[in-house]
Phi, psi and omega in degrees: 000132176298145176311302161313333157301295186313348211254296168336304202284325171315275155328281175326309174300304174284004163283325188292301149005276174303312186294305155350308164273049192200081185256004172261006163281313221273355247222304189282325159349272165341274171354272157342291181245044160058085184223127196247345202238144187317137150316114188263343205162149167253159200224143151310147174283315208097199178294314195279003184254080171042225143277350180303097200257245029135114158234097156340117170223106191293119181322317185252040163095329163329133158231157160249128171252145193235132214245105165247128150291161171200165217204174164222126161319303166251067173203198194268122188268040133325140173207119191278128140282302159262173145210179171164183185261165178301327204276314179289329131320309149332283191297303183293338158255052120080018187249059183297315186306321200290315199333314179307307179301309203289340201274334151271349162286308177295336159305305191293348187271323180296315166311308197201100166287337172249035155269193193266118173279357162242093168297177186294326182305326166257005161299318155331291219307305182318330189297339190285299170331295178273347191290337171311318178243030203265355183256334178245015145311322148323283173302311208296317192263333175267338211220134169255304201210084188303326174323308190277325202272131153265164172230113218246141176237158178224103174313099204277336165330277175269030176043040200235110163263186175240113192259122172259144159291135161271340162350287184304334193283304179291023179257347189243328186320306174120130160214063166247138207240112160251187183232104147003146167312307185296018189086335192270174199276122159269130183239103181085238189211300209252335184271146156247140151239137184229177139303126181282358169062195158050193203057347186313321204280293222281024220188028160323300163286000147334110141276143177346301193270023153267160201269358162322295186323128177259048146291320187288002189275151175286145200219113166247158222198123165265133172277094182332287167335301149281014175275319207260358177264327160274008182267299211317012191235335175250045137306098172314265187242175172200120172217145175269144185269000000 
């Protein structure tokens, strides 16, 4: 498991932890989605649970599920929301037509990392493509069932979480599609989708361009910082650890 795995798995566990002992955090909860009967516990989901790292569970049956992050301030302030391979990004927004363009853009890219994966020259056509699925490209990468869901980040610097309704968060996201200095796709102020790059050292007999390669998987990416600046009016809660 990667550090970043490792970081991930962590934080969820001390969100699980933790929330318990707050009970005037778990009170605004409550609050938020009208839950009228006591808090019993929070549970790891596991593998099989959607985006749902956390799941908040109520006497009368209610759960909340909670998608958590973490982040440093004075670091690079990134986050994988998703992944998948190119072919199955394809099959899932239906861009069987598209496959081809992209599948040469993610080689050439594969090729030269410090080229651009969307030159200037193919942006119109990309633009056209995703402005079509960029909202749900969203859902897909923040959410399983937003009604019921938070989104929780943990400042790791100042041990601090942060709690969103995500409802409210998707009312704020954004779905207009620009492009990064690097070529990649901006969905909004806070989403990137890119190539996922990096593997080259564990993925030896591999060549790059191939689309096996999980370099070549599709990566949606929260800019933390700015998530947390266009967030700042729905910021549920907040308590420190």
């Amino acid at each position: 498991m990667n550090r970043n795995a490792i970081i991930g798995r962590n934080v969820e566990i001390l969100f699980r932890n933790s929330i318990g002992d707050n009970p005037s955090v778990v009170s605004k909860i409550q609050a938020y989605f009208g839950i009228q009967s006591r808090f019993i516990n929070a549970i790891s989901t596991g593998i099989h649970a959607e985006k749902a790292d956390v799941k908040m569970e109520f006497a009368d049956g209610h759960n909340v599920d909670a998608n958590v992050k973490a982040f440093k301030k004075s670091g690079i302030s990134y986050n994988q929301l998703t992944r998948t391979s190119l072919p199955n990004f394809c099959k899932r927004f239906s861009l069987q037509s598209e496959q081809g363009i992209l599948e040469g853009l993610f080689r050439e890219k594969s090729k030269n990392a410090k080229g651009k994966l969307f030159p200037e020259i193919m942006q119109d056509k990309i633009r056209l493509i995703f402005e079509k699925i960029a909202e749900d490209i969203l859902a897909w990468s923040f959410s399983y069932k937003k009604s019921r869901e938070i989104i929780v980040i943990y400042e790791r610097d100042s041990s601090v979480m942060l709690i969103y309704p995500m409802k409210e968060v998707f009312k704020r996201l954004g779905a207009e599609i620009s492009f990064t200095r690097n070529g990649n796709i901006a969905i909004g102020k806070c989403v990137v989708f890119q190539r996922k790059g990096g593997n080259g050292v564990l993925f030896k007999d591999m060549p790059k361009h191939d689309l096996r390669h999980p370099g070549n998987n599709v990566q949606i990416k929260l800019k933390m910082k700015e998530f947390i600046a266009e967030m700042k009016d729905v910021l549920l809660a907040t308590y420190s650890i």
